[in-house]
MARLUM-518318 format. One record per residue (C-alpha): x negated, y negated, z negated; residue number from 1; residue in three letters. Coordinates in pm, whole numbers. Example, Ala and Ser with C-alpha at 12.3 -4.5 7.8 and 13.67 -1.06 7.14 Angstrom:
@x -1230&y 450&z -780&seq 1&type ala
@x -1367&y 106&z -714&seq 2&type ser
***
This chain:
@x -1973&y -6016&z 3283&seq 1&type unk
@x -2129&y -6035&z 2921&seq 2&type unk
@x -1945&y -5752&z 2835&seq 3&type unk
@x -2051&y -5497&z 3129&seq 4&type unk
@x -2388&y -5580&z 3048&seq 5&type unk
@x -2323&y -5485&z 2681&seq 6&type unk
@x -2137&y -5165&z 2813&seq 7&type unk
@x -2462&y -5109&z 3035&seq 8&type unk
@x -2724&y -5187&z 2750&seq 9&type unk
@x -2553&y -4941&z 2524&seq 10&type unk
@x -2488&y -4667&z 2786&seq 11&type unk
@x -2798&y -4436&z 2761&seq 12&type unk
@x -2765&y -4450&z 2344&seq 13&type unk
@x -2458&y -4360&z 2368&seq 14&type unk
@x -2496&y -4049&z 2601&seq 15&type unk
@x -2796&y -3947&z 2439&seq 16&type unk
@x -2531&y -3960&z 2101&seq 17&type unk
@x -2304&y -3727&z 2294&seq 18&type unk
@x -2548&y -3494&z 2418&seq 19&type unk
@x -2724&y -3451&z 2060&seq 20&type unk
@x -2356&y -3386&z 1894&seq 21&type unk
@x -2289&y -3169&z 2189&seq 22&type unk
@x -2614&y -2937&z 2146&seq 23&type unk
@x -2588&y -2963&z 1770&seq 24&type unk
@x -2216&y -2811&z 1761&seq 25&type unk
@x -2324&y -2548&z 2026&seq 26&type unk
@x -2580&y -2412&z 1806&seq 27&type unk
@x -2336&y -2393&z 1508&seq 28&type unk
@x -2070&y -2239&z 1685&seq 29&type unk
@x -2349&y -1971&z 1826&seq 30&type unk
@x -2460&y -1900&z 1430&seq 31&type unk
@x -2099&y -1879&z 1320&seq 32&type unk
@x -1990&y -1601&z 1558&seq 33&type unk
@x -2124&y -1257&z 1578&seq 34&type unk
@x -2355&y -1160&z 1904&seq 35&type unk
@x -2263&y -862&z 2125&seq 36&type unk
@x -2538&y -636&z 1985&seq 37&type unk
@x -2430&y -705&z 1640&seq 38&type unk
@x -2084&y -599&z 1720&seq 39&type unk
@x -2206&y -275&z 1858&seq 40&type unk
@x -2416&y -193&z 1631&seq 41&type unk
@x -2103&y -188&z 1389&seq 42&type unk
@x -1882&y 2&z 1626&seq 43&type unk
@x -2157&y 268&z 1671&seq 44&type unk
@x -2159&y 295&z 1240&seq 45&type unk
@x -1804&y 278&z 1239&seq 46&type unk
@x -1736&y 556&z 1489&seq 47&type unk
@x -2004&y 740&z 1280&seq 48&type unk
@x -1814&y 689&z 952&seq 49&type unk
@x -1468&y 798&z 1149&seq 50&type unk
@x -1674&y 1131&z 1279&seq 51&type unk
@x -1787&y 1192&z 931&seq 52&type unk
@x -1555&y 1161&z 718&seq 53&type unk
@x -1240&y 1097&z 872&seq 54&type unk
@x -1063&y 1485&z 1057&seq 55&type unk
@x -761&y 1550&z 1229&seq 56&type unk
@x -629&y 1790&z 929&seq 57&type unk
@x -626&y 1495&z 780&seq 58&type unk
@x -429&y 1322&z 981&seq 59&type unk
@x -164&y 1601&z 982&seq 60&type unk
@x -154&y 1674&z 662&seq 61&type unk
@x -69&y 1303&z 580&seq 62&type unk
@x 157&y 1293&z 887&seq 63&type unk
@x 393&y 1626&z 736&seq 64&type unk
@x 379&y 1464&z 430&seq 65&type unk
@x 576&y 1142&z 565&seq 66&type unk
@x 788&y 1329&z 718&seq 67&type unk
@x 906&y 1547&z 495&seq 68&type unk
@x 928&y 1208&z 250&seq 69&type unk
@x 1134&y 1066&z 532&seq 70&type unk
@x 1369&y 1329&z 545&seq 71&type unk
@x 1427&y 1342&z 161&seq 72&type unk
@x 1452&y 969&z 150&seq 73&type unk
@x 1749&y 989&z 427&seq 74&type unk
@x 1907&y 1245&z 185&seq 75&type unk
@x 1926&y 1051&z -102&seq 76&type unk
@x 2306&y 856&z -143&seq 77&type unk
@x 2374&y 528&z -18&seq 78&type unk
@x 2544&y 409&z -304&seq 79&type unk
@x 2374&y 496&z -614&seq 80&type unk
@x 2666&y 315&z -798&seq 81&type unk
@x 2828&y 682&z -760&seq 82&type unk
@x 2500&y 879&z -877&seq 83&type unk
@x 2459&y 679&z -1200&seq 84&type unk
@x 2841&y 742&z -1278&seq 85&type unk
@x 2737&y 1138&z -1243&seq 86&type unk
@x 2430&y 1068&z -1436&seq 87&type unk
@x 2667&y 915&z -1734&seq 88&type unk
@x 2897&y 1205&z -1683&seq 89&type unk
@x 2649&y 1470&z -1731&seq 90&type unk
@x 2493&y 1256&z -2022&seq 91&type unk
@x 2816&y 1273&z -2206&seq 92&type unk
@x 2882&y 1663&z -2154&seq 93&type unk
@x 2523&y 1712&z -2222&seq 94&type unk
@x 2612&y 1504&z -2573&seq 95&type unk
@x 2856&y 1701&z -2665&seq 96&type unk
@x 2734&y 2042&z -2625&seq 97&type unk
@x 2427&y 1934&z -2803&seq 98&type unk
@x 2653&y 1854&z -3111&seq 99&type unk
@x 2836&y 2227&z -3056&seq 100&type unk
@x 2547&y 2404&z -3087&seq 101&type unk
@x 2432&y 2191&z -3394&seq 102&type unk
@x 2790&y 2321&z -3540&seq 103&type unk
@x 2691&y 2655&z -3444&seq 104&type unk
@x 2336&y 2696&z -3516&seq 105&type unk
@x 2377&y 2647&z -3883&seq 106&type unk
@x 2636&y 2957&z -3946&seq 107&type unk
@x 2464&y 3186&z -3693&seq 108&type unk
@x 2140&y 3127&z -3947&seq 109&type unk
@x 2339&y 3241&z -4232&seq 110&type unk
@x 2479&y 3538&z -4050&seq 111&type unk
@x 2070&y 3642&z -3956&seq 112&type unk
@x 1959&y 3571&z -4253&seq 113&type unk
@x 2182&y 3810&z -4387&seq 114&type unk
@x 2144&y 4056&z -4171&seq 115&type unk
@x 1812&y 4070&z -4240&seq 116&type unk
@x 1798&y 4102&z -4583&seq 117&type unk
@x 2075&y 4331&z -4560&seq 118&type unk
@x 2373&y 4113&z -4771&seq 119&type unk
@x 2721&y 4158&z -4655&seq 120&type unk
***
């Protein structure tokens, strides 16, 4: 019985506790989200921003562009394993007539030269 009248003494401090950490959370929560006029107000800027600024040329040129990147990227080889072996390939033949015409280009001066200054 000593204890209900504890339970009972303490009762109304207790609720009045509850009710102030109850009131003081609501009003917290309320600063920490946004109200329904400040939300429109942004849509309303945002929509004027879009309107400005934002057109639908825009929109298609960006939207050919991917596509046309899309395309070109499904053309492009699997296996690029293959392409680099080309690449070396053509390296190599590229090489070598670089070093032909380096044989050539020498004599074919000499023969202008004396052309030029008339020398047989």
């Amino acid at each position: 019985m000593d204890d209900m009248n504890q339970i009972v003494k303490w009762y109304p401090w207790v609720q009045g506790a509850v009710l102030v950490f109850f009131f003081v959370g609501a009003y917290v929560l309320k600063k920490s989200f946004a109200s329904k006029d400040d939300v429109t107000a942004q849509d309303k800027r945002l929509q004027t921003v879009e309107q400005t600024y934002v057109k639908n040329e825009d929109f298609a040129e960006v939207k050919a562009a991917v596509q046309r990147i899309e395309v070109e990227v499904k053309d492009l080889p699997q296996n690029v394993s293959a392409l680099s072996k080309e690449v070396a390939k053509l390296q190599g033949e590229n090489n070598h007539l670089h070093d032909l015409l380096k044989r050539i280009e020498h004599p074919l001066n000499l023969i202008v030269e004396s052309k030029i200054s008339g020398k047989q």
